[in-house]
N, CA, C and O of each residue as an XYZ file, in Angstrom:
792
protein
N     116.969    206.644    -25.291
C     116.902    208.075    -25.609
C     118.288    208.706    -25.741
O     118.400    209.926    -25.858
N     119.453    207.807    -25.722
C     120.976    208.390    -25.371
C     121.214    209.156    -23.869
O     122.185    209.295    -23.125
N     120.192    209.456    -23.847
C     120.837    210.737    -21.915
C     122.131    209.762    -21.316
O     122.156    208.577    -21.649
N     122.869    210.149    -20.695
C     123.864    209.883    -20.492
C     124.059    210.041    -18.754
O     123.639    211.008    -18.118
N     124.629    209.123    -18.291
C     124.554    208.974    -16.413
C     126.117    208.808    -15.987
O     127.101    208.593    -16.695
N     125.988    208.997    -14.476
C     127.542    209.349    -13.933
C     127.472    207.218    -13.162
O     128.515    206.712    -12.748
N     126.067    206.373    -13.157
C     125.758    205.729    -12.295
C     124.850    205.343    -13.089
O     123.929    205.812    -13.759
N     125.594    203.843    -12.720
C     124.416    202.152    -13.217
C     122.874    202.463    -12.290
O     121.746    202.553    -12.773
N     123.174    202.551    -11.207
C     121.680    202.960    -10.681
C     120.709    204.332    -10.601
O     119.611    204.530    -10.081
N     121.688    205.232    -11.405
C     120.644    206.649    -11.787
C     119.995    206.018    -13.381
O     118.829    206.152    -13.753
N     121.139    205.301    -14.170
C     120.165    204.513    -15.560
C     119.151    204.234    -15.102
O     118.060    204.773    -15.287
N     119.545    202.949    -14.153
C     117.934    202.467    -14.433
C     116.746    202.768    -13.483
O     115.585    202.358    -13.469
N     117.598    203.825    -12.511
C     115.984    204.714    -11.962
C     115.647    205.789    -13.563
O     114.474    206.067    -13.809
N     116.466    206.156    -14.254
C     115.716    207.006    -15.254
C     114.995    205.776    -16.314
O     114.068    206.295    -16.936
N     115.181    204.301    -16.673
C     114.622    204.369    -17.788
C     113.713    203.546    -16.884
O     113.446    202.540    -17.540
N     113.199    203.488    -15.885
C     111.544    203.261    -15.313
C     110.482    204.765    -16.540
O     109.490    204.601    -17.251
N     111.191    205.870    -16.303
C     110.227    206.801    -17.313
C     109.999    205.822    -19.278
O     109.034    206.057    -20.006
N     110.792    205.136    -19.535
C     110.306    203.917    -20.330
C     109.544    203.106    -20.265
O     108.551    203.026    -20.988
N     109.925    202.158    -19.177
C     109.422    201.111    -19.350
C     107.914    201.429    -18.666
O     106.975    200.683    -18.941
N     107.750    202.477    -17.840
C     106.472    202.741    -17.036
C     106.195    201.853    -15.942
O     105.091    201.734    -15.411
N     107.436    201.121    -15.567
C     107.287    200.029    -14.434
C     107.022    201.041    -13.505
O     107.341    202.206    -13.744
N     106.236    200.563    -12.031
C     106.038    201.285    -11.031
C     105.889    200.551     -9.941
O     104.819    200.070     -9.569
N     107.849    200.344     -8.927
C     108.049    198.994     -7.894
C     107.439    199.550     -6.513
O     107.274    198.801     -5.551
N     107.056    201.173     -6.482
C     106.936    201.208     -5.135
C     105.455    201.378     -4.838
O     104.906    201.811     -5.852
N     104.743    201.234     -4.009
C     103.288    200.640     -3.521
C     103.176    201.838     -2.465
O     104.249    202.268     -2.041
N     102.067    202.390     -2.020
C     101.973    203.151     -0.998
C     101.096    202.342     -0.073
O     100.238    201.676     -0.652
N     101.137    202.251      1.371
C     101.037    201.132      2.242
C      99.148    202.051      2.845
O      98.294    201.475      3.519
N      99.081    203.040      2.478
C      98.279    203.546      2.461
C      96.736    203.078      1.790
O      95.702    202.697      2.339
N      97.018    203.247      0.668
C      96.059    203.390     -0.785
C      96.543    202.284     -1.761
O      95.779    201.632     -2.473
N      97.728    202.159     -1.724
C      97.701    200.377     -2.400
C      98.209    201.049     -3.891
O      98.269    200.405     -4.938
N      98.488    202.204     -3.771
C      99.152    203.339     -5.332
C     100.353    202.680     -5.801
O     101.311    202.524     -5.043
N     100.362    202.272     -7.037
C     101.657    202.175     -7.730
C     102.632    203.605     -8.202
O     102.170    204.319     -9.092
N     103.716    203.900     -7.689
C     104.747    205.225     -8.248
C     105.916    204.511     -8.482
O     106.242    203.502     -7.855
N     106.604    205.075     -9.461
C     107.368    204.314    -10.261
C     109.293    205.070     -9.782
O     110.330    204.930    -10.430
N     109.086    205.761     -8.558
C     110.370    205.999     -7.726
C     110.038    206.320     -6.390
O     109.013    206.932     -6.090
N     111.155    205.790     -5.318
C     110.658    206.310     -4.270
C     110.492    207.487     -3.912
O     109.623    207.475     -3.039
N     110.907    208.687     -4.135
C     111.098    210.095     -4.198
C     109.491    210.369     -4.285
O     108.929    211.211     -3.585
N     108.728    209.416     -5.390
C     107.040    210.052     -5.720
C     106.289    209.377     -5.138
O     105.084    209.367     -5.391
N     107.103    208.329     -3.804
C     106.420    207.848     -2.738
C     106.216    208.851     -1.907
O     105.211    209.321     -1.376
N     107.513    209.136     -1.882
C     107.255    210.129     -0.446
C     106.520    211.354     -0.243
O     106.407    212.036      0.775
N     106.011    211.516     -1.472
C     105.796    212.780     -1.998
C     104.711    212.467     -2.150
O     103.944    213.379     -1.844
N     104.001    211.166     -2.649
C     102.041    211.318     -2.246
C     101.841    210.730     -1.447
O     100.624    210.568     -1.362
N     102.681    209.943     -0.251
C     102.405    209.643      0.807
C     101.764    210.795      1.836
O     100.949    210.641      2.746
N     102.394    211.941      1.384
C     102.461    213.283      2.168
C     100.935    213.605      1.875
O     100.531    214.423      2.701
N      99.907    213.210      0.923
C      98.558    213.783      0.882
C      97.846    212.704      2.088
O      96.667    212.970      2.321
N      98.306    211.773      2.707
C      97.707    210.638      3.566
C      98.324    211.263      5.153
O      97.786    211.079      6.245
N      99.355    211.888      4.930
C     100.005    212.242      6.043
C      99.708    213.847      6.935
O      99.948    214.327      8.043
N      99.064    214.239      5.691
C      98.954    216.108      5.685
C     100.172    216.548      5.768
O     100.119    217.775      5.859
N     101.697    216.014      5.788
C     102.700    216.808      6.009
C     102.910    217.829      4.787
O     102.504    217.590      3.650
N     103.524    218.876      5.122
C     103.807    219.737      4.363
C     104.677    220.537      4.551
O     104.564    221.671      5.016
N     106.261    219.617      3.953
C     107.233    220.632      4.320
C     108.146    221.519      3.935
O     109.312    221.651      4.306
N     107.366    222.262      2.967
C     107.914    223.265      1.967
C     106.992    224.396      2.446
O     105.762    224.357      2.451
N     107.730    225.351      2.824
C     107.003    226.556      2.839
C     107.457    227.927      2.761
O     108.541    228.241      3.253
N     106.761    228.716      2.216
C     106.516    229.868      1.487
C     107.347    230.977      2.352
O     106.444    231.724      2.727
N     108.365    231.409      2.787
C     109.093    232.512      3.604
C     108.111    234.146      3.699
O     108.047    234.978      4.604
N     107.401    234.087      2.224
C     106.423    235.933      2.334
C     105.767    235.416      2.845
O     105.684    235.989      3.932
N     104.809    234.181      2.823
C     102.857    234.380      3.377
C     103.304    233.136      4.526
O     102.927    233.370      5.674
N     104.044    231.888      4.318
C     103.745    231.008      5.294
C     103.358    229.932      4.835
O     103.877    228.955      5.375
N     102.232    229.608      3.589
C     102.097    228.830      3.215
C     102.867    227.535      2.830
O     103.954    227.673      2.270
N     102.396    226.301      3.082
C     102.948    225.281      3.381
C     102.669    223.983      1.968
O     101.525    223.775      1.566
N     103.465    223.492      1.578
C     103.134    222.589      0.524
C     104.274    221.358      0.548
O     105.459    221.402      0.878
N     103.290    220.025     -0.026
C     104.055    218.435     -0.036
C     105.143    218.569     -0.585
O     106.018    217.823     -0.146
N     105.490    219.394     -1.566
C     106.849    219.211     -2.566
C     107.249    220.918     -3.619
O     106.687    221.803     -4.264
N     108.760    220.410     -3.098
C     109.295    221.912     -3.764
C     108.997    222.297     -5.016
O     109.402    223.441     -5.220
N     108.452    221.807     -5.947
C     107.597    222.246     -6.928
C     106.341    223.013     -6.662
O     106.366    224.089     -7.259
N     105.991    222.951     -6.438
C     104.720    223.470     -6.041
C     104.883    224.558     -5.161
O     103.969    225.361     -4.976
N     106.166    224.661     -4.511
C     106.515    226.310     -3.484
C     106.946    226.923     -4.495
O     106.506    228.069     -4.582
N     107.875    226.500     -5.574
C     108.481    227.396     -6.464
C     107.316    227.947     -7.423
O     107.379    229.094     -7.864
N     106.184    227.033     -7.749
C     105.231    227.879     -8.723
C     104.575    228.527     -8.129
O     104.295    229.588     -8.686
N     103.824    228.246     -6.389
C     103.118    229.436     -5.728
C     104.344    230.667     -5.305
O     103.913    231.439     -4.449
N     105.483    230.903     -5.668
C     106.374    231.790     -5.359
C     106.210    232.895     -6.470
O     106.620    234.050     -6.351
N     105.536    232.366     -7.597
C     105.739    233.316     -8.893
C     104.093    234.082     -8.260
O     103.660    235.201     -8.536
N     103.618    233.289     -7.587
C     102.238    234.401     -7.044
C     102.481    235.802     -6.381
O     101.597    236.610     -6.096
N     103.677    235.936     -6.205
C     104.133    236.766     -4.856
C     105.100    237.707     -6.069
O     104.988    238.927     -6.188
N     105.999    236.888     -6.866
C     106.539    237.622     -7.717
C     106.305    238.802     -8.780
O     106.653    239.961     -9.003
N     105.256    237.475     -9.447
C     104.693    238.323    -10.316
C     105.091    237.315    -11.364
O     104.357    237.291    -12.352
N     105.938    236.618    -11.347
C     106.547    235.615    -12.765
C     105.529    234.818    -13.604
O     104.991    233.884    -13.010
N     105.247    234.988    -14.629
C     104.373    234.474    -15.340
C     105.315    233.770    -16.637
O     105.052    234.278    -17.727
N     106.390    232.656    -16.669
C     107.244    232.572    -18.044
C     106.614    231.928    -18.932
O     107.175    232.058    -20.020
N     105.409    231.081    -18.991
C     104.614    230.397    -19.660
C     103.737    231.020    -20.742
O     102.613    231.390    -20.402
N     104.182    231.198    -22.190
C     103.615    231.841    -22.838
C     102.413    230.815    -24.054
O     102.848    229.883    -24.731
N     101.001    231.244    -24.084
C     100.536    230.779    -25.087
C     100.485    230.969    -26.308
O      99.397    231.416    -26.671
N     101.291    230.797    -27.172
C     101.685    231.297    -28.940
C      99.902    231.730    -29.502
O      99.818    232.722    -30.226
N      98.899    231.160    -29.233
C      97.505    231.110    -29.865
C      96.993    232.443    -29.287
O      96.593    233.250    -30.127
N      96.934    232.826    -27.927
C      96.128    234.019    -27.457
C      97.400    234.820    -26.485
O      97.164    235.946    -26.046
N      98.509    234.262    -26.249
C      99.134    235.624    -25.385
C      98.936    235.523    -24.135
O      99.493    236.367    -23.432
N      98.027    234.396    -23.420
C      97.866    234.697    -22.292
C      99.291    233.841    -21.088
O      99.693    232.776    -21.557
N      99.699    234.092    -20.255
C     101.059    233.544    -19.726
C     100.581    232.877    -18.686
O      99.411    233.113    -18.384
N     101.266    231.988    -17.960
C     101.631    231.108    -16.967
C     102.356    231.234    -16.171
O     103.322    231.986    -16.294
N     102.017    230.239    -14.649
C     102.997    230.368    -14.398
C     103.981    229.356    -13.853
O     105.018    229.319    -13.190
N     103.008    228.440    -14.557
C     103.825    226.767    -14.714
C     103.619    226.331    -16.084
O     102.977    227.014    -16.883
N     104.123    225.257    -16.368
C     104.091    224.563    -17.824
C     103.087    223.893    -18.359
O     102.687    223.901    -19.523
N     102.563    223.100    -17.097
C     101.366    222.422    -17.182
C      99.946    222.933    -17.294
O      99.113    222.324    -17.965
N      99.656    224.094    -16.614
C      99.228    225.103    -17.118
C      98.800    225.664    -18.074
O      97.640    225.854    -18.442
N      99.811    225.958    -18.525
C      99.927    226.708    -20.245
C      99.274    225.375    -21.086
O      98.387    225.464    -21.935
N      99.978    224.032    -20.606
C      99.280    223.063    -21.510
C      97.897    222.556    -21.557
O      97.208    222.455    -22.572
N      97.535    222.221    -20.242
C      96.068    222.419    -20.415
C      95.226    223.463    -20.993
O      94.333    223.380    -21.837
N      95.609    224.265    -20.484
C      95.122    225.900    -21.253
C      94.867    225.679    -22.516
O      93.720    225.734    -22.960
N      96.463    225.257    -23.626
C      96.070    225.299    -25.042
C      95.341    224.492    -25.619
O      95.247    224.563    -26.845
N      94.300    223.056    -24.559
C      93.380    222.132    -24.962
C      92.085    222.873    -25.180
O      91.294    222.646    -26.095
N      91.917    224.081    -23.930
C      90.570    225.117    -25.171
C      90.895    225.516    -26.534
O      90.045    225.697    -27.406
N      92.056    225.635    -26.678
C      92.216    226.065    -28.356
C      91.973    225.077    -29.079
O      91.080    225.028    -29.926
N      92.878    224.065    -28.757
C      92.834    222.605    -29.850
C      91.131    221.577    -29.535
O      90.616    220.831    -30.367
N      90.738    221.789    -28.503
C      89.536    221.213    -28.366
C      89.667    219.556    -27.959
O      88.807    218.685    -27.838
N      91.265    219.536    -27.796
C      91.386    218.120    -27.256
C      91.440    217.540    -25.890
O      92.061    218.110    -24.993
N      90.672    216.186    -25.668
C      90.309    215.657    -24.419
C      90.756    214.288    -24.533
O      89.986    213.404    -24.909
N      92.136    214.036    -24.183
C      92.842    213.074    -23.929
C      92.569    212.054    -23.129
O      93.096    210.950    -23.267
N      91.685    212.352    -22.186
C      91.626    211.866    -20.721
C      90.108    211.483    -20.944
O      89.110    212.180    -21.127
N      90.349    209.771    -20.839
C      88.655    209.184    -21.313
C      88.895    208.524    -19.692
O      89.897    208.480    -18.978
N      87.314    207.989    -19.471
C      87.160    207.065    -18.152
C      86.792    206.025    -19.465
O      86.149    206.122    -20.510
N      87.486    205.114    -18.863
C      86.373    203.748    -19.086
C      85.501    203.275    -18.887
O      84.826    202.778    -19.789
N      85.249    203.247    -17.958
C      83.922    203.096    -16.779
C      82.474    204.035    -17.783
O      81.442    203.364    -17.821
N      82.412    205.036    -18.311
C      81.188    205.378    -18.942
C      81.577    206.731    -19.934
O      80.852    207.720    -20.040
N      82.844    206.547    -20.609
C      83.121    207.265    -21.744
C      83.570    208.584    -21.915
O      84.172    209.216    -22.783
N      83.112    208.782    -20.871
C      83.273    211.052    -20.777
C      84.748    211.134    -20.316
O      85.388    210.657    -19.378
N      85.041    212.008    -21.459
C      86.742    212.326    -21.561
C      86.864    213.913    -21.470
O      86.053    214.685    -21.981
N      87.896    214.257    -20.810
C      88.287    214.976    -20.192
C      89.608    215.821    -20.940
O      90.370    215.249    -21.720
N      89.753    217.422    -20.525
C      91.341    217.732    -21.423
C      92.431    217.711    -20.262
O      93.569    218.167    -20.367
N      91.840    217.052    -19.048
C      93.128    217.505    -17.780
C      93.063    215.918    -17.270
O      92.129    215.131    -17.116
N      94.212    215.844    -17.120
C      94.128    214.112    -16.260
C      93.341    214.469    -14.837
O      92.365    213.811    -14.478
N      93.849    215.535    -14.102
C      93.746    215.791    -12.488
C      91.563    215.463    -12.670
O      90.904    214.915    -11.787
N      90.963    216.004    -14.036
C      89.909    215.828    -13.691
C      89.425    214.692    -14.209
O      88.200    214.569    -14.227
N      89.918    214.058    -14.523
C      89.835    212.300    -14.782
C      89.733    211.654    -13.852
O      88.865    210.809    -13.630
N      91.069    212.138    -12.841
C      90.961    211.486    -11.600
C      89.940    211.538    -10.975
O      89.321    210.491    -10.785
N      89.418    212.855    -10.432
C      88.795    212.849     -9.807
C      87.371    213.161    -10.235
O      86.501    213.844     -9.694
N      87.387    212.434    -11.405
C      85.866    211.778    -12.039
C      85.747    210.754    -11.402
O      84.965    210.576    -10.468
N      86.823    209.676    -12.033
C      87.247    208.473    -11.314
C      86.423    207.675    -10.111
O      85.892    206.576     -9.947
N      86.660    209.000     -9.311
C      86.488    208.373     -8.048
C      84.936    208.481     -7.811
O      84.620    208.272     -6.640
N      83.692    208.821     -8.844
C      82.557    208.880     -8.313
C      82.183    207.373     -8.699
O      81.221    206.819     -8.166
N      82.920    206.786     -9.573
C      82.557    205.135     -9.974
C      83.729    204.409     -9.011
O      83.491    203.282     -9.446
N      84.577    204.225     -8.251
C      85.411    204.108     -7.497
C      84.834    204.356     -5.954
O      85.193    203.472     -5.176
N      84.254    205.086     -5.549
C      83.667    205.449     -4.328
C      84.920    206.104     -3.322
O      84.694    206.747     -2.297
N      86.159    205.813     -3.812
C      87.678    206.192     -3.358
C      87.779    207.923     -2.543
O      88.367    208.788     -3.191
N      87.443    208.137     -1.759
C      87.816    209.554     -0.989
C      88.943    209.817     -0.156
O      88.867    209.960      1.064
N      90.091    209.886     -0.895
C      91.560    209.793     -0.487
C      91.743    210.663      0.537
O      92.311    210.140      1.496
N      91.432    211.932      0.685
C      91.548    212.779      1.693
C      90.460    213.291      2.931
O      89.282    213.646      2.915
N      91.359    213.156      3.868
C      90.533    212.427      5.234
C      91.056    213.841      6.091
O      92.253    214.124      6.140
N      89.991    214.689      6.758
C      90.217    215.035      7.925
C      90.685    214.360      8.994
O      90.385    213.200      9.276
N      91.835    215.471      9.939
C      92.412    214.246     10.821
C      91.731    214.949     12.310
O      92.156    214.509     13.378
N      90.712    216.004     12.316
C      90.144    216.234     13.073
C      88.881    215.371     13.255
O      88.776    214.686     14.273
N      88.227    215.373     12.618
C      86.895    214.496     12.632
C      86.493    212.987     12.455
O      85.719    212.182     12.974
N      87.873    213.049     10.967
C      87.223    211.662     10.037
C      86.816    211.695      9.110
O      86.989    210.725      8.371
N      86.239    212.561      8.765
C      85.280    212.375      7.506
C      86.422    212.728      5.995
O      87.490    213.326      5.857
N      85.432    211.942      5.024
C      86.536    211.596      3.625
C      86.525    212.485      2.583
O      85.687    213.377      2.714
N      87.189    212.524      1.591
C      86.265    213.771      0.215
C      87.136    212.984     -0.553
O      87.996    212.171     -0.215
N      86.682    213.448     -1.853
C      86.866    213.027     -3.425
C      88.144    214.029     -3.899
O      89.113    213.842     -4.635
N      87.739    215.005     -3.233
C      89.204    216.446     -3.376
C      89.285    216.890     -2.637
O      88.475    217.157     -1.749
N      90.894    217.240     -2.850
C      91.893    218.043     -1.289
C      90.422    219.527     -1.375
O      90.055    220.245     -0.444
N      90.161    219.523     -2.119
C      89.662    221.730     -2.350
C      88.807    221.354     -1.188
O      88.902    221.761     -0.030
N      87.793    220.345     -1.791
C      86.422    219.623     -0.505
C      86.871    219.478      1.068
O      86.126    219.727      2.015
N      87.947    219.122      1.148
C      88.632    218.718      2.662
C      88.856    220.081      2.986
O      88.311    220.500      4.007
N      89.894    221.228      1.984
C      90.007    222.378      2.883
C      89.104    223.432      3.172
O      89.210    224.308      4.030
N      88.099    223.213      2.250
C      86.461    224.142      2.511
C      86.248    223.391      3.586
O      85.738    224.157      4.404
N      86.383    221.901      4.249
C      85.524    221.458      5.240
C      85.995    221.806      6.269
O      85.321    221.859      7.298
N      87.791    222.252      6.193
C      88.577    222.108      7.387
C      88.327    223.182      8.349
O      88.480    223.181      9.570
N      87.663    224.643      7.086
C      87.242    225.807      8.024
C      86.374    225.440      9.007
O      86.665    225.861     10.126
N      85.034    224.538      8.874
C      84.295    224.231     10.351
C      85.259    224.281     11.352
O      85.249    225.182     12.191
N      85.986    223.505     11.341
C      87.240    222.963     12.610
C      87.803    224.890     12.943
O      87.402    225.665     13.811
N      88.581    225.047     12.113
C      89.665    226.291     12.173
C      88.714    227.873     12.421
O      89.165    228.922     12.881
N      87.377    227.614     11.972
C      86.916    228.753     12.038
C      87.408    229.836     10.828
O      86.840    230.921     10.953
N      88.131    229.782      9.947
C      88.927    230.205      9.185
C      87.921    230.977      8.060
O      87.351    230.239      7.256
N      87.709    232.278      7.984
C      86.987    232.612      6.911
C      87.831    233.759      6.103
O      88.084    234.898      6.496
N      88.170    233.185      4.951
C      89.160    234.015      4.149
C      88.287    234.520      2.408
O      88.649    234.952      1.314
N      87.004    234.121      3.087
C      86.369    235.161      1.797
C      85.725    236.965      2.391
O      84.829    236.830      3.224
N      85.943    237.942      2.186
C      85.598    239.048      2.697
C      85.198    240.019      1.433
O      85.935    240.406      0.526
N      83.716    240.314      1.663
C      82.336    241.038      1.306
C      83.273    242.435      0.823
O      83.306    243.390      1.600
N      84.019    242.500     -0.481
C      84.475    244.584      0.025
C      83.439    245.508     -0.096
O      83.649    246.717     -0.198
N      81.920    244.814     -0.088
C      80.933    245.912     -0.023
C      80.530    246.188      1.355
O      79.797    247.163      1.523
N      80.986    245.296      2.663
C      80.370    245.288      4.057
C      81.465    244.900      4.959
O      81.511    245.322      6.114
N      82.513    243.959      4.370
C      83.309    243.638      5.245
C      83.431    242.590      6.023
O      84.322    242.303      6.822
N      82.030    241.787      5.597
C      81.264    240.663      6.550
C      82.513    239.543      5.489
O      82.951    239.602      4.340
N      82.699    238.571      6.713
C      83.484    237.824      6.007
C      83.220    236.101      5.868
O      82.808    235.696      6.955
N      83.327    235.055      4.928
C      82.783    233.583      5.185
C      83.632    232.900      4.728
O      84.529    233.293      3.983
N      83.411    231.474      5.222
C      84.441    230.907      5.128
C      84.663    230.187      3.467
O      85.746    229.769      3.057
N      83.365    230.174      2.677
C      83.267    229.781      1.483
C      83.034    230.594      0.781
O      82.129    231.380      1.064
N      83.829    230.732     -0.517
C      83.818    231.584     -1.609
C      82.472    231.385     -2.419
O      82.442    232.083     -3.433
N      81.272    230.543     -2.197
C      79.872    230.276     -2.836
C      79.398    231.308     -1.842
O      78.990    232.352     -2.350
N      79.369    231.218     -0.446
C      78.528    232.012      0.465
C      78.894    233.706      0.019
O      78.008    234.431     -0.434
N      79.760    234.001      0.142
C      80.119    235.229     -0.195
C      79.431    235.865     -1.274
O      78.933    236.989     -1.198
N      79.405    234.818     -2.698
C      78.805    235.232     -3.846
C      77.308    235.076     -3.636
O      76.522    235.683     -4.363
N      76.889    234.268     -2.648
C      75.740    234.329     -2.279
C      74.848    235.364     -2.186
O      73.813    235.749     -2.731
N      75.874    235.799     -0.992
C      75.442    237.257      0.221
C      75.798    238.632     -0.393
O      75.692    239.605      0.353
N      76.303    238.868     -1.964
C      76.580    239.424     -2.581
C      75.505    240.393     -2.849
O      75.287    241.575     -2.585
N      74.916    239.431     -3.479
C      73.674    239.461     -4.271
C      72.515    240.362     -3.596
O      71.502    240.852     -4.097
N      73.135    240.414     -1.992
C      71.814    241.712     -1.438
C      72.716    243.081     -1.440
O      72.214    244.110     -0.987
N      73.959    243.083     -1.918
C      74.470    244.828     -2.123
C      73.968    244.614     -3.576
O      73.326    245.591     -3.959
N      74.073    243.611     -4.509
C      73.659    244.516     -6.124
C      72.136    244.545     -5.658
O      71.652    245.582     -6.111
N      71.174    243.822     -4.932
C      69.792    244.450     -5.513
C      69.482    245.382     -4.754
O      68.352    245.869     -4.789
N      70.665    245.912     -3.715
C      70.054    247.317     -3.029
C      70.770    247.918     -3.535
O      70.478    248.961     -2.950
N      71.591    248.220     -4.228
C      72.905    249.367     -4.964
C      73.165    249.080     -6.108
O      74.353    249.329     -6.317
N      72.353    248.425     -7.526
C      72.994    248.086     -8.764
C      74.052    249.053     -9.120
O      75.046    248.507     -8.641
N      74.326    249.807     -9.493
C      75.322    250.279    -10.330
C      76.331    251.506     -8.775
O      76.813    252.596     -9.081
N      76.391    251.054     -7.592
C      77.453    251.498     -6.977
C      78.093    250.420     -6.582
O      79.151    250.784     -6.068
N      77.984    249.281     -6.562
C      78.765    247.942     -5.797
C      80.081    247.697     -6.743
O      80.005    247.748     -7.971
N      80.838    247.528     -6.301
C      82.060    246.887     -7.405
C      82.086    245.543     -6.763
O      82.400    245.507     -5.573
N      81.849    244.618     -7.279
C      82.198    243.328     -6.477
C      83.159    242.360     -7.076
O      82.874    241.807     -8.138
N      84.467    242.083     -6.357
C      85.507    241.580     -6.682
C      85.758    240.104     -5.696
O      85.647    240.189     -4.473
N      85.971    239.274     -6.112
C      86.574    237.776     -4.769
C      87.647    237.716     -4.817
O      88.252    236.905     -4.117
């Protein structure tokens, strides 16, 4: 590609993004990543560590990417623009999946039984219903899930943690389904005074 290095060993950690070799193994899950840096960094979903965090709310995340794009939540930064509809981002990846509703393209096939997908992340975790693979493990209980979202809806049992709140009553749950649930008795006793927002 020409890029140009200060170091024989920054070359050829960059042209692994060539060749797609991938030397490091996670001792975990048996994962091929193709630097150690993106060892350490999905080792951290086996580990729960999380040591990037958020200075306004607290929030905690595996890798400084991911603090810097939940930082534009707090900001307001949206630099990701879609040329087709206008609507902004506030990561890159984002914006790109996004413009696969426009183009209608689904890159992301399983092999296993054909159904293709426009996001890899939901490939993956198609994946894993022919795989049986439930990477993320409560370290209170034990029990496994298919997705981190599944583990942290489960983690409220443990934490007690209910961060969905009713603004028609105030009553609060720990799942954003229950809420929309329990909704449903302010619209059929109040149709047109409820504003209901999640």
């Amino acid at each position: 590609c020409g890029k140009g290095f200060t170091s024989v060993s920054r070359l050829n950690r960059h042209q692994i993004i060539h060749t797609g070799e991938k030397l490091y193994n996670c001792n975990e899950c048996g994962k091929a990543l193709s630097s150690h840096s993106t060892l350490i960094i999905h080792e951290r979903i086996h580990t729960g560590e999380k040591p990037c965090k958020c200075k306004v709310c607290g929030k905690a995340f595996r890798q400084s990417s991911a603090l810097i794009q939940h930082q534009r939540m707090h900001t307001g930064e949206r630099p990701y623009k879609c040329n087709e509809c206008g609507k902004t981002f506030r990561c890159n990846s984002s914006l790109s999946n996004h413009q696969r509703i426009h183009t209608g393209e689904k890159p992301y096939r399983c092999e296993e039984c054909g159904i293709s997908f426009g996001q890899s992340a939901a490939l993956i975790q198609h994946q894993r219903i022919h795989t049986g693979e439930k990477p993320f493990k409560c370290h209170t209980c034990g029990k496994t899930f298919r997705q981190s979202s599944s583990l942290i809806a489960h983690q409220r049992i443990h934490t007690g943690e209910k961060p969905y709140e009713c603004n028609a009553c105030g009553k609060l749950f720990s799942q954003r389904s229950s809420l929309t649930n329990h909704y449903k008795i302010h619209v059929e006793e109040n149709p047109l005074k409820v504003d209901f927002h999640v």
